[in-house]
C-alpha positions in Angstrom: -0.8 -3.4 7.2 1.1 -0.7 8.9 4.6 0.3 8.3 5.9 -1.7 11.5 4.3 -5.3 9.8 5.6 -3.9 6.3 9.0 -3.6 7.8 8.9 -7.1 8.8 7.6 -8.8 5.6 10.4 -6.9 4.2 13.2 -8.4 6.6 11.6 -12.4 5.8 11.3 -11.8 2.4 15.2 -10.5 2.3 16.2 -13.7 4.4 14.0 -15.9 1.6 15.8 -14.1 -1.4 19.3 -14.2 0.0 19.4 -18.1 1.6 16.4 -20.2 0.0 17.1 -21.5 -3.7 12.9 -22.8 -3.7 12.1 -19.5 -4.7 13.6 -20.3 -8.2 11.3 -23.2 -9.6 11.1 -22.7 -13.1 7.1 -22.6 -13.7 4.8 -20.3 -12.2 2.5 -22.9 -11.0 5.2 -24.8 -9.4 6.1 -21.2 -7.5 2.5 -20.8 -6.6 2.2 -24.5 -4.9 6.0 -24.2 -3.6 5.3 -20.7 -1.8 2.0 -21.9 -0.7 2.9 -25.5 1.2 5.9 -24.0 2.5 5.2 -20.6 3.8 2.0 -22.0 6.0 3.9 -24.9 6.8 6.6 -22.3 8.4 3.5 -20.6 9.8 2.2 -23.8 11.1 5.8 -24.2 12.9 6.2 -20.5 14.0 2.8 -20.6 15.9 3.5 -24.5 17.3 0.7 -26.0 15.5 0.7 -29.4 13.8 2.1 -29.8 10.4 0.8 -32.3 8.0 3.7 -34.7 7.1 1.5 -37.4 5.6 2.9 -37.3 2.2 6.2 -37.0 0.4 5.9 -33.8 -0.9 4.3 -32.6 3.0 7.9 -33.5 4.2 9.8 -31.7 1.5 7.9 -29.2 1.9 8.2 -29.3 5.8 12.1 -29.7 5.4 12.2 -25.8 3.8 9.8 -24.8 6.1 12.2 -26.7 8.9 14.8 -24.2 7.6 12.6 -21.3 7.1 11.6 -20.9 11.0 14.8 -21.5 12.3 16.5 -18.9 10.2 13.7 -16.7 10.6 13.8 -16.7 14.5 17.5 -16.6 14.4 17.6 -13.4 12.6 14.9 -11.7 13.4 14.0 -11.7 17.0 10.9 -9.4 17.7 9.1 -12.7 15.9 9.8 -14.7 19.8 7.5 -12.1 21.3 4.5 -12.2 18.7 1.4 -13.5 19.7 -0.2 -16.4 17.4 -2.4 -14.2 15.6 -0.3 -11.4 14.2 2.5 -14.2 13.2 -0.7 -15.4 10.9 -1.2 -11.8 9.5 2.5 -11.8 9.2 2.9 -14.7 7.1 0.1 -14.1 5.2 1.7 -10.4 3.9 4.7 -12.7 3.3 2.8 -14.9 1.1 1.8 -11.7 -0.9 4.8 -10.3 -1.2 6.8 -13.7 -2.3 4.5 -14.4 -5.0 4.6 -10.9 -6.0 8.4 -11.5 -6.2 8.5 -14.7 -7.2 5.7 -14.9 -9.8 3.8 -12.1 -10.7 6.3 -9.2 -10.8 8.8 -11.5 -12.6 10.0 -10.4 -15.9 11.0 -14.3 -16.4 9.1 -15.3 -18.9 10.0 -18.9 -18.6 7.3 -19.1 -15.7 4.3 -18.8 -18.0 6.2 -20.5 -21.2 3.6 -23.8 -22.1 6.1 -25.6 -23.3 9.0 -25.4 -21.0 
């Protein structure tokens, strides 16, 4: 990833940490499913492909990713003239670096507690 792609994870991930409160489910494994269904359904939105809505959690889901693209084109322009393919590769680093923030360099130790 060069320093230009970096640079923008870095910007999305910002936005994410300052204005969405799903970031701060209190188990890992709910991070890992949150992180997942909502950052490809963003994707899914950000490149105009269908999004699968065909259960309640897909709409939940769909509603923070609903958020998530609007705030994201808002704020950071450049993203209106990516092509399809290097949004992908763009939300894919985001992924990475979310769960890295979110789950695996957490010093919360809540996330991997068994019984909470």
């Amino acid at each position: 990833m060069d320093d230009v792609m970096k640079d923008r994870v870095e910007q999305l991930a910002d936005f994410i940490m300052k204005w969405c409160l799903w970031q701060f489910h209190s188990r890992a494994w709910d991070r890992e499913r949150q992180n997942e269904e909502i950052l490809t359904k963003t994707m899914q939105l950000l490149c105009d492909e269908p999004v699968n809505l065909s259960t309640p959690s897909d709409r939940c889901y769909w509603v923070d990713a609903v958020y998530l693209a609007n705030g994201f084109k808002k704020t950071c322009p450049w993203l209106g003239i990516m092509d399809k393919k290097d949004i992908k590769l763009l939300m894919q680093g985001l992924k990475g670096r979310i769960d890295y923030l979110t789950i695996n360099g957490s010093l919360n130790q809540e996330l991997t507690n068994p019984i909470y």
